[in-house]
N, C-alpha and C positions, 0 to 999 in steps of 0.2 A: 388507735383511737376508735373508737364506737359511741356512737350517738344514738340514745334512745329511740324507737319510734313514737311520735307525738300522736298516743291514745292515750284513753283514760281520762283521769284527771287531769285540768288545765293543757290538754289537749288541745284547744282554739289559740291559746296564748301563744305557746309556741309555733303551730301553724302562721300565725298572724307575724308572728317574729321570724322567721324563714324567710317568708313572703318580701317581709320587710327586708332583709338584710339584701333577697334578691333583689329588690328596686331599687336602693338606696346603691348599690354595687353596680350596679346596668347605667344608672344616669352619672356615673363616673368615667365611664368609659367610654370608646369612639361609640360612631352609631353601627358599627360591625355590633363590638360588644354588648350594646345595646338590645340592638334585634334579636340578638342570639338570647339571652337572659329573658325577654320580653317573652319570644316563642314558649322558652321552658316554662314561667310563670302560667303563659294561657294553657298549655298541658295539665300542669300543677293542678291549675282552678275548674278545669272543664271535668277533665277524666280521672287526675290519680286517685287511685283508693289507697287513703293513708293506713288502712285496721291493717290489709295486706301488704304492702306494699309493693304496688302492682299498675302500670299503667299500659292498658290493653286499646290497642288502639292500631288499625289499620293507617299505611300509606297515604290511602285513599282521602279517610278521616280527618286525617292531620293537616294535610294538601287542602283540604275545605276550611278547617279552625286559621289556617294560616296565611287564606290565598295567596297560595303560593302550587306549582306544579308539583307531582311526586319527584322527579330526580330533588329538586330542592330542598326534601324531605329527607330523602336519602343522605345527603351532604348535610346537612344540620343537626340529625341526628347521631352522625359520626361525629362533628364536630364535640357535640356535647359528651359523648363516650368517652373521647378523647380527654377533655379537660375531665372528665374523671366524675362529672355532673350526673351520669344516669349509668344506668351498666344493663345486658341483658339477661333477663330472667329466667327466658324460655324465647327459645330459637322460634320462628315463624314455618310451619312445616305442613305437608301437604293441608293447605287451604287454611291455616287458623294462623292468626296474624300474631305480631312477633311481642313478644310481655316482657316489657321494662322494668326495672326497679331504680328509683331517686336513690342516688348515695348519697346522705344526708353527711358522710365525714369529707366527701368531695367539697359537697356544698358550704357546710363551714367552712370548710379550709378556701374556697373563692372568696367568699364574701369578709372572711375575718378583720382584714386592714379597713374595712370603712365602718366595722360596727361604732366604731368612736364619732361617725359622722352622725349616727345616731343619737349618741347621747351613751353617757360613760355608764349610766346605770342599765343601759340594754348592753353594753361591750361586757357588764359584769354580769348580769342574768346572762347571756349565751355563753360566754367562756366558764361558768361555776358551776352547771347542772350537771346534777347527779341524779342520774336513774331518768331523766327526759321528764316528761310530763306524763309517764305513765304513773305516776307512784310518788309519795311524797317523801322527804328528803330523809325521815326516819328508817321508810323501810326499801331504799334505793337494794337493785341489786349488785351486790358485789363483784359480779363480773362486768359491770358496763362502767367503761372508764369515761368518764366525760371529755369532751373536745376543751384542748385548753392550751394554746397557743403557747411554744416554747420560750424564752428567750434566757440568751447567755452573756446579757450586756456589762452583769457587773463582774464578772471573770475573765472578760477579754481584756488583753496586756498589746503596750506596741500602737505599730498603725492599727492595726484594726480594732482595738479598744478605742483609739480616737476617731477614728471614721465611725463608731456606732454610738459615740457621744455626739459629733454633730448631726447625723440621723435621727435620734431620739429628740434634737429638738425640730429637725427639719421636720420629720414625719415619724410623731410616735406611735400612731396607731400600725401601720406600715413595720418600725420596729420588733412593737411586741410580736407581730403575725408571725415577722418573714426574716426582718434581720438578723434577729435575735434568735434563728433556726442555726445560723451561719457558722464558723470558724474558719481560721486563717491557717490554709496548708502548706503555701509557699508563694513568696512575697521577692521575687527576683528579675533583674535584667526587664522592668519596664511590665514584670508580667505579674497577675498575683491570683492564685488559683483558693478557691472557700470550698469550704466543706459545707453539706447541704444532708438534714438526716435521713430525705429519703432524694429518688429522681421525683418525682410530684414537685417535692420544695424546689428542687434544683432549675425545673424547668419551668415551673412557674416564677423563677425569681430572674430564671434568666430570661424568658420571652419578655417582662412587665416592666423589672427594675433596674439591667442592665444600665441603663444611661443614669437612672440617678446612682447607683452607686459606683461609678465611675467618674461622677463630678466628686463624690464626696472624697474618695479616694484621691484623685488630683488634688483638691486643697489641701491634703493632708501629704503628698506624696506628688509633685509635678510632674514626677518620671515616668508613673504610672498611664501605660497606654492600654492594655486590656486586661479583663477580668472575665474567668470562666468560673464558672460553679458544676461542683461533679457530687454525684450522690456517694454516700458514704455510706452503705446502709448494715445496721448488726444481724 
């Protein structure tokens, strides 16, 4: 997946709708996730330069935007590396501080499950763009594939065709993001392992959603006592 850089034309729209998807995604979650979303948001607003995409910005700097110390800096900026939120640009090397860049396909893919809290016509504007807000939909370019959330709900067969029918009503937005990434590789002795298309889906379904798809599967299946998800990647 590749997600435009939001230059150009309706450029502000899409910015504004990131922004958003990141608010709407941060007051969903504990106040860990929260702060952590908040911090990247006030980066966002203060310093990225979206033409580049480049956020240059000292320790030091960040430690002041954030009141917070630099180790805390340190740790928060891994943290978001981690989740796949920012990646580096350009290493920090004798004396010039270290250049970030927003992975904007990271970032969809965090926020995707709550764009529905939004309202279904921003869940359909962010998941259908073609060519980002650089370019209008006529002359999108052909190598940029839009972000557009997988799902496999109406071809699953068994328990886990029925475990993502009571999903889809428990949590459809959740579904299309993340369920609907899933298949069922084996379903045995209490245990039942899913297939996941890449580690990102895997370990994001399994830090977030493990418990609920472990009720779902209980109701459908009593016996079932764990679920692993393992990346299956082509």
């Amino acid at each position: 997946m590749q997600v435009a850089k939001p230059v150009g034309r309706n450029a502000s729209a899409l910015k504004y709708d990131i922004l958003s998807a990141l608010g709407v995604s941060a007051l969903c979650g504990d106040k860990h996730r929260q702060r952590l979303l908040l911090r990247l948001m006030v980066l966002i607003t203060t310093r990225y330069n979206w033409q580049s995409n480049e956020l240059s910005m000292g320790r030091a700097e960040i430690a002041r935007l954030w009141s917070v110390d630099e180790r805390t800096v340190k740790r928060e900026m891994a943290k978001m590396r981690s989740a796949g939120w920012v990646e580096v640009k350009r290493a920090g090397v004798k004396g010039r501080v270290t250049v970030y860049a927003l992975n904007l396909d990271g970032v969809m893919a965090e926020t995707a499950g709550n764009w529905d809290l939004i309202g279904t016509d921003f869940a359909d504007r962010m998941g259908d763009r073609h060519g980002g807000a650089g370019a209008p939909a006529h002359t999108a370019d052909p190598k940029v594939i839009p972000f557009q959330p997988r799902a496999r709900t109406d071809a699953a067969e068994g328990a886990w065709g029925q475990v993502l029918a009571r999903l889809r009503i428990e949590a459809p937005a959740q579904t299309t993001a993340w369920f609907g990434q899933l298949s069922e590789m084996a379903h045995e002795g209490g245990r039942v392992t899913l297939a996941a298309p890449s580690r990102f889906v895997a370990d994001y379904v399994s830090t977030h959603f493990q418990a609920h798809l472990l009720r779902a599967y209980a109701a459908v299946d009593p016996g079932v006592r764990r679920i692993e998800v393992v990346p299956v990647e082509s």
